[in-house]
C-alpha positions as CSV (number, residue, x, y, z in Angstrom):
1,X,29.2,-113.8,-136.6
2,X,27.4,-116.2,-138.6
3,X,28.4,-117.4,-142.6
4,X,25.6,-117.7,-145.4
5,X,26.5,-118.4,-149.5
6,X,24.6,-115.8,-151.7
7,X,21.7,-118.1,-152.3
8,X,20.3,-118.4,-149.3
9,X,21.4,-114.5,-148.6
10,X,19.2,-113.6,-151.9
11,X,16.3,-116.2,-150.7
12,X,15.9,-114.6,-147.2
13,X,17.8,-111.4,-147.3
14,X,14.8,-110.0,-144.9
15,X,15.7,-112.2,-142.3
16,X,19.1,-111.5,-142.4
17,X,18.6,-107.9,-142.4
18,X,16.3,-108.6,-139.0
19,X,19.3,-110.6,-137.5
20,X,21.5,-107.4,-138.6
21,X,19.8,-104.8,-136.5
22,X,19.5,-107.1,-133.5
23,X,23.2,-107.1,-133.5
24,X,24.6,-110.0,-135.5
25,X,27.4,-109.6,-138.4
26,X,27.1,-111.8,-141.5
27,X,29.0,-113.0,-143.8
28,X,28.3,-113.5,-147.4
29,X,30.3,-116.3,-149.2
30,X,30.3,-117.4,-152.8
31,X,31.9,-120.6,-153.5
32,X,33.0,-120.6,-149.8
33,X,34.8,-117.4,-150.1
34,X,33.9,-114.6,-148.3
35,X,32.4,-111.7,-150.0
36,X,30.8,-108.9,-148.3
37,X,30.0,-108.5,-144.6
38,X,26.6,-107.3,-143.5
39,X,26.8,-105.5,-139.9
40,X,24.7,-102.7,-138.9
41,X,25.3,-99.2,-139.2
42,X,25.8,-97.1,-135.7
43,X,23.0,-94.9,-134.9
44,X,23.3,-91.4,-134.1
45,X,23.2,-90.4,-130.1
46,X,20.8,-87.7,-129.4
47,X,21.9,-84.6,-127.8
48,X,22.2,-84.2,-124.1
49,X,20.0,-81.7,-123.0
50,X,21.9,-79.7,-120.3
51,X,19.4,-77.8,-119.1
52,X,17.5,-80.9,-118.3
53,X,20.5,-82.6,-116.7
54,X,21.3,-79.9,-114.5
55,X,17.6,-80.1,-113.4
56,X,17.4,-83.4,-112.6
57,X,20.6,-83.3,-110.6
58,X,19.7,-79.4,-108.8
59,X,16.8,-81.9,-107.2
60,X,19.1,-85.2,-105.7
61,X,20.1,-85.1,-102.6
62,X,24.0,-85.0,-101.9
63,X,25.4,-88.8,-100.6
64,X,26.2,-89.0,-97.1
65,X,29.3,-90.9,-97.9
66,X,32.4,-90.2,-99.7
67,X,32.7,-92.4,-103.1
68,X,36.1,-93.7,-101.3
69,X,33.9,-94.6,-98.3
70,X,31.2,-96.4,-100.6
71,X,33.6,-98.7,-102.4
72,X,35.4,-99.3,-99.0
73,X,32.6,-100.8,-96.9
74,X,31.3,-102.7,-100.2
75,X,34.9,-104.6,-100.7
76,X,35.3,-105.1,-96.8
77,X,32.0,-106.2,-97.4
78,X,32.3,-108.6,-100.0
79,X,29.0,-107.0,-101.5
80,X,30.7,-106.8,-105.3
C-alpha cells in the first residue's frame, strides 16, 4: 500500500486509479493524515455453467491412481 497527500492525488488521480485496478491500495493523506483509502472494488464471478462442466468432465479419462497414491509417490519422491 502506497501514501499520496491530496495534491498530487488531484494532479494524477488517473494514474492512481490505473495503479488501483492492477491491485494496489492507496492512501490519501492531508497534512500527513490519512484520509480516504482508494482500493478496488471486487468484481462479480460469472456463473458456472453446469452443463458445460459436466461436459467437459463426461469426456476425461478416470486417473489410474488413487489421489492418496499420487501424493505418496510425489513426497517419497521429493517432486514437491
Amino acid at each position: 500500500m502506497s501514501t499520496v497527500n491530496l495534491a498530487d492525488a488531484k494532479a494524477h488521480l488517473s494514474a492512481l486509479v490505473d495503479r488501483v485496478e492492477a491491485g494496489e491500495s492507496v492512501d490519501i493523506t492531508r497534512r500527513g493524515k490519512p484520509v480516504a483509502r482508494l482500493a478496488a472494488i471486487p468484481r462479480p464471478r460469472k456463473p458456472v455453467d453446469v452443463g458445460r462442466l459436466g461436459a467437459l468432465t463426461d469426456t476425461m479419462q478416470p486417473q489410474a491412481e488413487s489421489a492418496a497414491d499420487l501424493v505418496r509417490s510425489m513426497r517419497d519422491g521429493d517432486r514437491y
